[in-house]
SENU-669480 format. One record per residue: residue in three letters; x, y, z of N, C-alpha, C in turn; chain. Coordinates in Angstrom, 3 decimals, always signed. Layout:
REM residues N
(nudo ALA (X Y Z) (X Y Z) (X Y Z) A)
...
END
This chain:
REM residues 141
(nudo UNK (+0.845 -1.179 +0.000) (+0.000 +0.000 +0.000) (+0.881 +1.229 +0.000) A)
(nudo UNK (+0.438 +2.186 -0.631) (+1.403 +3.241 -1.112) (+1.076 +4.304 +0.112) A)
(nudo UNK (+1.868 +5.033 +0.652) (+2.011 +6.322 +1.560) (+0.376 +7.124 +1.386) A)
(nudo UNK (+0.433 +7.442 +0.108) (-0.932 +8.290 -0.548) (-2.141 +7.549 +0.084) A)
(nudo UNK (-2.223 +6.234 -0.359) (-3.583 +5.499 +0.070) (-3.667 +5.434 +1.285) A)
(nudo UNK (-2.453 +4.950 +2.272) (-2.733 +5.068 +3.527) (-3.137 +6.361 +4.388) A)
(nudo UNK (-2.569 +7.800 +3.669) (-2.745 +8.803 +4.097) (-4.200 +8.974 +4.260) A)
(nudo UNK (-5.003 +8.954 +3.332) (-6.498 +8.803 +2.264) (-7.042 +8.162 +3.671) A)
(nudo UNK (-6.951 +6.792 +3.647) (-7.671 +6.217 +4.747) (-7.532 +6.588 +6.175) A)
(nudo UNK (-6.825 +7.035 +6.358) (-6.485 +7.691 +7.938) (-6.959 +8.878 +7.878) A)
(nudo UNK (-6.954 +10.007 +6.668) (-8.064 +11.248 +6.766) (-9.189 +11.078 +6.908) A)
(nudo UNK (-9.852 +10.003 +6.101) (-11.481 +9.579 +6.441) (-11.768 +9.478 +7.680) A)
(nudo UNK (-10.797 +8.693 +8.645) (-11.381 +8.606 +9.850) (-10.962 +9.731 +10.459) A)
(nudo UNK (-10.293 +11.021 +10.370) (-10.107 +12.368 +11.009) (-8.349 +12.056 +11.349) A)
(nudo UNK (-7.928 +11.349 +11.137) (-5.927 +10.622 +11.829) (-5.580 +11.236 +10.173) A)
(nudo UNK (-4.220 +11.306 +11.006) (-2.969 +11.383 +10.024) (-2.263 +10.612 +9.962) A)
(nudo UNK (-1.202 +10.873 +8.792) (-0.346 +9.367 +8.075) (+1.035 +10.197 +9.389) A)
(nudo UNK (+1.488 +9.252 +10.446) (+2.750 +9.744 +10.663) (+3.850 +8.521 +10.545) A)
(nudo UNK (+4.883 +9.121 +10.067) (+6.366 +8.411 +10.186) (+5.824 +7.060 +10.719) A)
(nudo UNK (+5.795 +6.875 +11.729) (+5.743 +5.639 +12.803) (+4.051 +4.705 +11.866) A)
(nudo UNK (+3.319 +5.106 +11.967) (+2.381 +4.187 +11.192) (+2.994 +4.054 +9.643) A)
(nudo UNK (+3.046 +4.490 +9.132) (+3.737 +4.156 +7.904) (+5.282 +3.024 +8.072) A)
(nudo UNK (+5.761 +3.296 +9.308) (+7.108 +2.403 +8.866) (+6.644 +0.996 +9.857) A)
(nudo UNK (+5.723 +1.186 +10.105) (+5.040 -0.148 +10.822) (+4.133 -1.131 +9.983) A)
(nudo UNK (+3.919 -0.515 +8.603) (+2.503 -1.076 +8.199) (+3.710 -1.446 +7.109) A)
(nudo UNK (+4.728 -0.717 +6.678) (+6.085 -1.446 +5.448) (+6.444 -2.639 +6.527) A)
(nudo UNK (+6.661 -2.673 +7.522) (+7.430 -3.875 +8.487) (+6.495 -5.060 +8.154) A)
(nudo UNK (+5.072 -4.857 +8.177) (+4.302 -6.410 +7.938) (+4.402 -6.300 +6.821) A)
(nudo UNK (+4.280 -6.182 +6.057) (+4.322 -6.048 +4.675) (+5.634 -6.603 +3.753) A)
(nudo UNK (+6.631 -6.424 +4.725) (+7.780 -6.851 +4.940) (+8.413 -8.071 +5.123) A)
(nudo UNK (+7.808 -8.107 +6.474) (+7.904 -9.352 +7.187) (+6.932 -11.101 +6.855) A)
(nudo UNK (+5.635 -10.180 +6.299) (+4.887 -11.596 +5.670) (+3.882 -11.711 +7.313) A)
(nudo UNK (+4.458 -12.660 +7.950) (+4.180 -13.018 +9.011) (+4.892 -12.355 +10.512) A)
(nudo UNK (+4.550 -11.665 +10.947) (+5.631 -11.538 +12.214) (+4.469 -11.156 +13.816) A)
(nudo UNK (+5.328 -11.097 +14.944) (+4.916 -10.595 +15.986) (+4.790 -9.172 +16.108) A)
(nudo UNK (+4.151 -8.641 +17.104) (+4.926 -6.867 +17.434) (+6.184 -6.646 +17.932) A)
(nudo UNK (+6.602 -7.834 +17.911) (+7.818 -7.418 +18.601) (+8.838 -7.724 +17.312) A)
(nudo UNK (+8.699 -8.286 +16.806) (+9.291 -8.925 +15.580) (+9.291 -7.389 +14.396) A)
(nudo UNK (+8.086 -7.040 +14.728) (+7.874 -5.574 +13.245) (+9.045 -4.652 +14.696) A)
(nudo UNK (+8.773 -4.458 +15.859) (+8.883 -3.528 +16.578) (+10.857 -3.603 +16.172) A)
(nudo UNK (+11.098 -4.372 +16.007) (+12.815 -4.882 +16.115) (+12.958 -3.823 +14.136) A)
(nudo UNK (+12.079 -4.492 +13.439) (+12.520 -4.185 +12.300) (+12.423 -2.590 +12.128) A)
(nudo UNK (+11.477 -1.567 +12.615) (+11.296 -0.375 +12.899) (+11.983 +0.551 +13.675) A)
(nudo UNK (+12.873 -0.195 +14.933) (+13.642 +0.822 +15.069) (+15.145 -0.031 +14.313) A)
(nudo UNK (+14.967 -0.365 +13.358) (+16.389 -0.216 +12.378) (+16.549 +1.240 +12.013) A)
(nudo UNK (+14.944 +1.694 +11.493) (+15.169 +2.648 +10.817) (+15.026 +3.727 +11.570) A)
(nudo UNK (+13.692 +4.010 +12.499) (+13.752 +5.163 +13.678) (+13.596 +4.443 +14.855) A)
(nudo UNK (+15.124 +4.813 +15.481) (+15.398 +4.455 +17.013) (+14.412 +4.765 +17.911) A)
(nudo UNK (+13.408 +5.696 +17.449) (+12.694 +5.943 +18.910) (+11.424 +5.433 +19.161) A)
(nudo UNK (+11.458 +4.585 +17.826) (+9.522 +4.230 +18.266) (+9.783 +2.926 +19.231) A)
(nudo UNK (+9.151 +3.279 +20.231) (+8.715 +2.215 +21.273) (+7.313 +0.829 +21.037) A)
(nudo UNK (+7.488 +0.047 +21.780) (+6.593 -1.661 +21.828) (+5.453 -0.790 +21.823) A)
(nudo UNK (+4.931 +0.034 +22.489) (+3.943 +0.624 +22.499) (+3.458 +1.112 +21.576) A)
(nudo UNK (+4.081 +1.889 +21.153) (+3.489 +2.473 +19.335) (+3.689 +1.747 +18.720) A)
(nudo UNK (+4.202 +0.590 +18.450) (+3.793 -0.687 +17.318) (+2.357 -1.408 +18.044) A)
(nudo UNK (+2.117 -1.380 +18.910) (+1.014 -2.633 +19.187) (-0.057 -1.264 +18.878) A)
(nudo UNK (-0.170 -0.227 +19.422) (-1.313 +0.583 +19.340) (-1.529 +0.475 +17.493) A)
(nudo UNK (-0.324 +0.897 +17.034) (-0.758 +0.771 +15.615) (-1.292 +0.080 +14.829) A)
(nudo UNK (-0.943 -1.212 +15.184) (-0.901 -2.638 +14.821) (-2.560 -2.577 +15.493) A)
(nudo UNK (-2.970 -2.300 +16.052) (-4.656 -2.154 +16.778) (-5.430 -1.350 +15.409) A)
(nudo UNK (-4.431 +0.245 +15.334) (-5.555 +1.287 +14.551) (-5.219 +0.035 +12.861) A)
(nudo UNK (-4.100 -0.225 +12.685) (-4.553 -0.858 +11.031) (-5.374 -1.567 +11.319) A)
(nudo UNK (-5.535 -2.503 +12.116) (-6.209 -3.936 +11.740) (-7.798 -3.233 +11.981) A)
(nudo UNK (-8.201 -2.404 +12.491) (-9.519 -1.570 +12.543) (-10.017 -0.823 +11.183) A)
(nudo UNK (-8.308 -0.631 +10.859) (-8.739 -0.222 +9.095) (-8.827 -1.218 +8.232) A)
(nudo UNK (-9.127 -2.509 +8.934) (-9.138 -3.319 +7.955) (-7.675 -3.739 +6.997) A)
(nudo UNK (-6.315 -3.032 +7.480) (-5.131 -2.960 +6.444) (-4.208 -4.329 +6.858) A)
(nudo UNK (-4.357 -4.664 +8.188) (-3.589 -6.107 +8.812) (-4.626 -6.867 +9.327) A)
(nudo UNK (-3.860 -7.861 +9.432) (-4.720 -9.052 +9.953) (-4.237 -9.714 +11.164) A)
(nudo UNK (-4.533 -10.405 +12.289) (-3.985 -11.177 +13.003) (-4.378 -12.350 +13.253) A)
(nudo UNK (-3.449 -13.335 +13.918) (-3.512 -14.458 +14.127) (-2.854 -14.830 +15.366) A)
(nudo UNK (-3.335 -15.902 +16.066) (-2.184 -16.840 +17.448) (-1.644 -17.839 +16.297) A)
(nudo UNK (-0.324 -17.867 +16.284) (+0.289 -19.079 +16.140) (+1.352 -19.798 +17.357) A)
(nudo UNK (+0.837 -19.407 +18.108) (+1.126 -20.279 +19.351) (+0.865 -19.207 +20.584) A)
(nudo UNK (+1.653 -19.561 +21.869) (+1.251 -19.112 +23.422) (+1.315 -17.480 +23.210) A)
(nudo UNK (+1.915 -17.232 +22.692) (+2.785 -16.016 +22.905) (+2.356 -14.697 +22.142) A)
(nudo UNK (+2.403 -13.655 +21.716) (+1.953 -12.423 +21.086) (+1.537 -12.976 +19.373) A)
(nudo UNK (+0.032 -12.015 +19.012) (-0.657 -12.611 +18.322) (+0.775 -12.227 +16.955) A)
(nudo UNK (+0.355 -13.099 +15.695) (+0.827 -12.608 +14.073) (+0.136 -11.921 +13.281) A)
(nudo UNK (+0.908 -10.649 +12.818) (+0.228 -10.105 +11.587) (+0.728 -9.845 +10.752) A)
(nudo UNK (-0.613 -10.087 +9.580) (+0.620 -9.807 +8.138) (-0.648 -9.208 +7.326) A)
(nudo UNK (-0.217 -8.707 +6.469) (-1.224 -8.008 +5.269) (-2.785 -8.642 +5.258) A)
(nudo UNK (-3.714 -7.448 +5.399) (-5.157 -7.932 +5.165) (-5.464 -8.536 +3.865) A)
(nudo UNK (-4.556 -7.602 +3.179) (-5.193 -7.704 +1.523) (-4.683 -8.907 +1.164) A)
(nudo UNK (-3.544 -10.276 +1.661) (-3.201 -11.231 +1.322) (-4.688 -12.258 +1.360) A)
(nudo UNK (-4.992 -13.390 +0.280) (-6.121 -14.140 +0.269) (-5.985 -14.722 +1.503) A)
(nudo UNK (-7.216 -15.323 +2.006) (-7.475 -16.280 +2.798) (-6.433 -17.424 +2.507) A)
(nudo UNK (-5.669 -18.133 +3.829) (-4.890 -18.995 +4.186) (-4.930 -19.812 +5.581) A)
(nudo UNK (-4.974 -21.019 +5.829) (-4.803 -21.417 +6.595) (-3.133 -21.771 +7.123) A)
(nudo UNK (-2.784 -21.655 +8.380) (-1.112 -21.302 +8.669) (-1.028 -22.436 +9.325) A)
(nudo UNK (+0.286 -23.358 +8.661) (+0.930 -24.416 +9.227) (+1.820 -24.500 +10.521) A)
(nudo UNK (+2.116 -24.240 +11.435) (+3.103 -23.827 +12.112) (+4.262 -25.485 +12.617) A)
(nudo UNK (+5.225 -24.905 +12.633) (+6.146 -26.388 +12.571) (+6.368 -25.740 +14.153) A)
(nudo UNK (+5.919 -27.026 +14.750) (+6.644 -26.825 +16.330) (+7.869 -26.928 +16.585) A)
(nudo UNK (+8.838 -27.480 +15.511) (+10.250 -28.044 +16.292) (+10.905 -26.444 +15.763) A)
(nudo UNK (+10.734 -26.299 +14.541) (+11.751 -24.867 +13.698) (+10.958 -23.857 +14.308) A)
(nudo UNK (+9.603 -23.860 +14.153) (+8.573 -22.668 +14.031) (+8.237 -21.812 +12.993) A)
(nudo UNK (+8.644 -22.831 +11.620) (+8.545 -21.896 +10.626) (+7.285 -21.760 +10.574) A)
(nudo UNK (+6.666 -21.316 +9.141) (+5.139 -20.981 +9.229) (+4.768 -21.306 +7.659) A)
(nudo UNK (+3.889 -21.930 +7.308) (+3.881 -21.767 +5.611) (+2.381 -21.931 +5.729) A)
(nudo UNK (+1.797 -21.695 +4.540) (+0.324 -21.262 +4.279) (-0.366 -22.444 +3.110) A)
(nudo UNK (-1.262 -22.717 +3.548) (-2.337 -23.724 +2.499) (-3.678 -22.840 +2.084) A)
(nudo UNK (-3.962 -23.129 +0.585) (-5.342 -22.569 +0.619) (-6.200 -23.669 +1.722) A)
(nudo UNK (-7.313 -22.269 +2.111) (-8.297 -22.690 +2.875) (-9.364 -23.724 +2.540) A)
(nudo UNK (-9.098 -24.379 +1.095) (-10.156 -25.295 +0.707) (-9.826 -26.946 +1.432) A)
(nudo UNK (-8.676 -26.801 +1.960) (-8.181 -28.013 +2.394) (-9.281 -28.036 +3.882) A)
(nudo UNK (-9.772 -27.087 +4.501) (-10.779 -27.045 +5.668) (-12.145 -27.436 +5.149) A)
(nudo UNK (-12.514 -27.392 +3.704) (-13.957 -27.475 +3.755) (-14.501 -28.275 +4.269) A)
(nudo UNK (-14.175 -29.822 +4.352) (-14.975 -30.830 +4.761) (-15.257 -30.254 +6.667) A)
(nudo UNK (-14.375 -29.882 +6.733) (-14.499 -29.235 +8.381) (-15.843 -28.291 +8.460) A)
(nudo UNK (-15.013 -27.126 +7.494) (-16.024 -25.733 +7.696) (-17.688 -26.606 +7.248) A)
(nudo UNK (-17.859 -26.613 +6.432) (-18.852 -27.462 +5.726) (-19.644 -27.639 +6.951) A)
(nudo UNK (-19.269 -29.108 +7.694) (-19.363 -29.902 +8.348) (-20.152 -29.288 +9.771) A)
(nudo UNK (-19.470 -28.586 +10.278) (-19.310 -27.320 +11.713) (-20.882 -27.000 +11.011) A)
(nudo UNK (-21.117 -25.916 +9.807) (-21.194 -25.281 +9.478) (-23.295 -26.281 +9.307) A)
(nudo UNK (-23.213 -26.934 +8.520) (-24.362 -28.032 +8.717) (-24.655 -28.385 +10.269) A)
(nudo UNK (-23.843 -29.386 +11.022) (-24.437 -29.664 +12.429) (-24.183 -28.958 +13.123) A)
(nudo UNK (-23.996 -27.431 +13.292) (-23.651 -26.686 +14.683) (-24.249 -25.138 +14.048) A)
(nudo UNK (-24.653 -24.690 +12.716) (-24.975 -23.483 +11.958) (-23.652 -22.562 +12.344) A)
(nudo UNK (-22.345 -23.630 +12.744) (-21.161 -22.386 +13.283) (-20.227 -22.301 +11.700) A)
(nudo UNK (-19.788 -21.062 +11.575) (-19.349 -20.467 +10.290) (-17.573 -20.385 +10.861) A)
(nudo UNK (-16.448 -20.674 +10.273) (-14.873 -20.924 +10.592) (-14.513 -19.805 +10.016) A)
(nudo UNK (-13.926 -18.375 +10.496) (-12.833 -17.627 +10.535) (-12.075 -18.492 +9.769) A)
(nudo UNK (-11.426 -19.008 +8.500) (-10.583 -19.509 +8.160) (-9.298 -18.872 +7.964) A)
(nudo UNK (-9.349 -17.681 +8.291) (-8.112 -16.906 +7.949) (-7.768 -16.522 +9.774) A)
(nudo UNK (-8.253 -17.654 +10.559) (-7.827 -17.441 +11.370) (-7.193 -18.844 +12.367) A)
(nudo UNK (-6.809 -19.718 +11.441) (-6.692 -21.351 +11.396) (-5.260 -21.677 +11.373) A)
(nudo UNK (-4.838 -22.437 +12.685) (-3.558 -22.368 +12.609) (-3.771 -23.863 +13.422) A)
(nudo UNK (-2.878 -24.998 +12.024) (-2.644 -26.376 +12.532) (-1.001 -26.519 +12.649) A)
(nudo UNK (-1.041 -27.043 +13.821) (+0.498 -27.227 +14.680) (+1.488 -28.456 +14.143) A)
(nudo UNK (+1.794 -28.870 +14.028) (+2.750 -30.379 +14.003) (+3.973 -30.030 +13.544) A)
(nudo UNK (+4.439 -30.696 +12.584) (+5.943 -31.013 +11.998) (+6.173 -30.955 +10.888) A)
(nudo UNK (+6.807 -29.641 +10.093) (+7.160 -29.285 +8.743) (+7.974 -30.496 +7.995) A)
(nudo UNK (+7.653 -30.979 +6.499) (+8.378 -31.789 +6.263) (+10.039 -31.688 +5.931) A)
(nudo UNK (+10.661 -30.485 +6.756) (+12.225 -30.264 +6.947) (+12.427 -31.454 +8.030) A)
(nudo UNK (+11.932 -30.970 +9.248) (+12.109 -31.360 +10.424) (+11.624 -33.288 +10.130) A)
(nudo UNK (+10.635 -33.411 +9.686) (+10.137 -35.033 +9.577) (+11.430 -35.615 +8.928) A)
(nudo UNK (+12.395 -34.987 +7.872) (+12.923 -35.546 +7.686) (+14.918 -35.621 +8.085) A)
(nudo UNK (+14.655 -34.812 +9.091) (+16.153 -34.607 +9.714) (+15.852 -35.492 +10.822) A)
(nudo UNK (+17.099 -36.385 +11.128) (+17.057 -37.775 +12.257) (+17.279 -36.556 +13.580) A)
(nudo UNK (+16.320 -37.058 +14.401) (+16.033 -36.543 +16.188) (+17.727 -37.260 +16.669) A)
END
C-alpha cells in the first residue's frame, strides 16, 4: 500500500499518516508473518525511537482499518501480516517454528461440516494447525 492510500484512509477517519504508522505497516508487509515485537525490532532499524507501544497501538488502529490481519500461532503475542493477502490457513512447525500457508479449501470438509451440524461459520483466515514441517520429519532426532 502506497504512503498516498494510507494517508487517504487515515483522513477519512479524522488521523494522520505519521512516520511511525507508515514504517510499521512497510514492516508487515515486509515481514509476511511476524509478531509486534518482531515488526517492533525491524522499525527501530530505521527510527530508534519508536517504542513496543506504538507498534502494538498501531498494529490495533490498522487492523480496525481493515489494512492487517492477526492471528495466534502459538502461546505467545498474536501474528500479523497483510489484510489484503487471500485467505490462508497457517501451518506452524513446532520443532523450527517456521510458518507456511495452504489454501483454505483443504478445511472445507471441516467448515462445511461445523457449518451443517452446529450453523457455526470458521474464521478460516484465522486457522492455525500445529505439528511437523516436512524439513524437520525428515532430519534424524
Amino acid at each position: 500500500m502506497s504512503a498516498t492510500s494510507l494517508a487517504e484512509i487515515l483522513r477519512e477517519r479524522g488521523l494522520r499518516l505519521t512516520p511511525q504508522r507508515q514504517l510499521i505497516l512497510e514492516a508487515v508487509h515486509e515481514l509476511g508473518h511476524a509478531t509486534p515485537e518482531q515488526i517492533h525490532h525491524t522499525v527501530r532499524e530505521r527510527a530508534a525511537g519508536v517504542n513496543i507501544t506504538t507498534v502494538y497501538r498501531t498494529l490495533e488502529l490498522l487492523e480496525d482499518l481493515t489494512l492487517v490481519s492477526h492471528t495466534h500461532l502459538s502461546h505467545g503475542s498474536p501474528t500479523y501480516h497483510a489484510a489484503g493477502e487471500d485467505q490462508h490457513v497457517h501451518l506452524v512447525c513446532r520443532n523450527c517454528g517456521s510458518i507456511d500457508e495452504v489454501d483454505p479449501s483443504v478445511m472445507q470438509p471441516v467448515t462445511v461440516q461445523l457449518q451443517q451440524d452446529r450453523g457455526f461459520r470458521v474464521d478460516v483466515g484465522h486457522v492455525s494447525l500445529f505439528g511437523e514441517c516436512g524439513d524437520c520429519k525428515e532430519t534424524p532426532a
